[in-house]
BAPA-654593 format. One line per field, with one value per residue (C-alpha): residue in three letters; x, z, y. Coordinates in nm, 3 decimals. Example, Ala and Ser with C-alpha at 12.3 -4.5 7.8 and 13.67 -1.06 7.14 Angstrom:
! residues 2
rest	(ALA  SER) $
x	(1.230  1.367) $
z	(0.780  0.714) $
y	(-0.450  -0.106) $
This chain:
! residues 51
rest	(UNK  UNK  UNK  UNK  UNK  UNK  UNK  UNK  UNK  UNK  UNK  UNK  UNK  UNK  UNK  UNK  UNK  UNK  UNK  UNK  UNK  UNK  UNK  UNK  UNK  UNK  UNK  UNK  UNK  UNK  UNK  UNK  UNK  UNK  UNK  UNK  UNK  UNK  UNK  UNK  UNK  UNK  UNK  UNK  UNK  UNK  UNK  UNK  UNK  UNK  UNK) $
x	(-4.957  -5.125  -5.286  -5.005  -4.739  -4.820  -4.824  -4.500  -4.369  -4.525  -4.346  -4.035  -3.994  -3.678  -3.865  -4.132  -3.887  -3.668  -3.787  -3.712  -3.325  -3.031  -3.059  -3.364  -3.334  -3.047  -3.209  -3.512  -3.303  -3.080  -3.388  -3.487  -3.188  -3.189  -3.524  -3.797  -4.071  -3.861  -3.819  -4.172  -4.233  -3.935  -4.020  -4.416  -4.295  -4.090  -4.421  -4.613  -4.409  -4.480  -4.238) $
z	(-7.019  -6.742  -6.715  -6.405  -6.648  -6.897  -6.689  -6.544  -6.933  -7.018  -6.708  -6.665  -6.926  -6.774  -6.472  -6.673  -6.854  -6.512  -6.516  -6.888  -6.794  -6.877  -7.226  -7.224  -6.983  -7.129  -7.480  -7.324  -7.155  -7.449  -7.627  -7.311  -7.338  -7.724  -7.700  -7.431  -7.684  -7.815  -7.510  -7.460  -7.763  -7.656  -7.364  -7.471  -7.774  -7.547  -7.269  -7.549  -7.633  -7.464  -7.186) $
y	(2.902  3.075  3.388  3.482  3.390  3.634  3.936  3.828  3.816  4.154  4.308  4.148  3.841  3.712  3.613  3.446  3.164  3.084  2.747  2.683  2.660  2.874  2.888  3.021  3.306  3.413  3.468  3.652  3.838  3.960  4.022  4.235  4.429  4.524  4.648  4.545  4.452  4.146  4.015  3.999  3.833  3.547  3.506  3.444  3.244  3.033  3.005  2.864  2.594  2.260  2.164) $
C-alpha cells in the first residue's frame, strides 16, 4: 500500500479500490454513501489486503 494510495482513500475511497474489481468499488462506495468515514475505513481495509 502506497503512500499515494492512501490519500486517494482519505479523499475519495472509490477511486482508491478501482483496480480491486467491481465488487470492491461498489462496497466502498456504499460505505461512502452511508457515511464518508466508513468508506475510508473499506476502502483502506480492502488496500491492505494482499492482491
Amino acid at each position: 500500500m502506497s503512500l499515494f494510495r492512501v490519500i486517494i482513500s482519505i479523499i475519495f475511497p472509490p477511486l482508491a479500490v478501482i483496480d480491486r474489481g467491481c465488487g470492491s468499488v461498489l462496497i466502498v462506495l456504499l460505505l461512502t454513501l452511508a457515511g464518508w468515514i466508513p468508506g475510508v475505513i473499506g476502502a483502506l481495509i480492502i488496500l491492505n489486503k494482499k492482491a
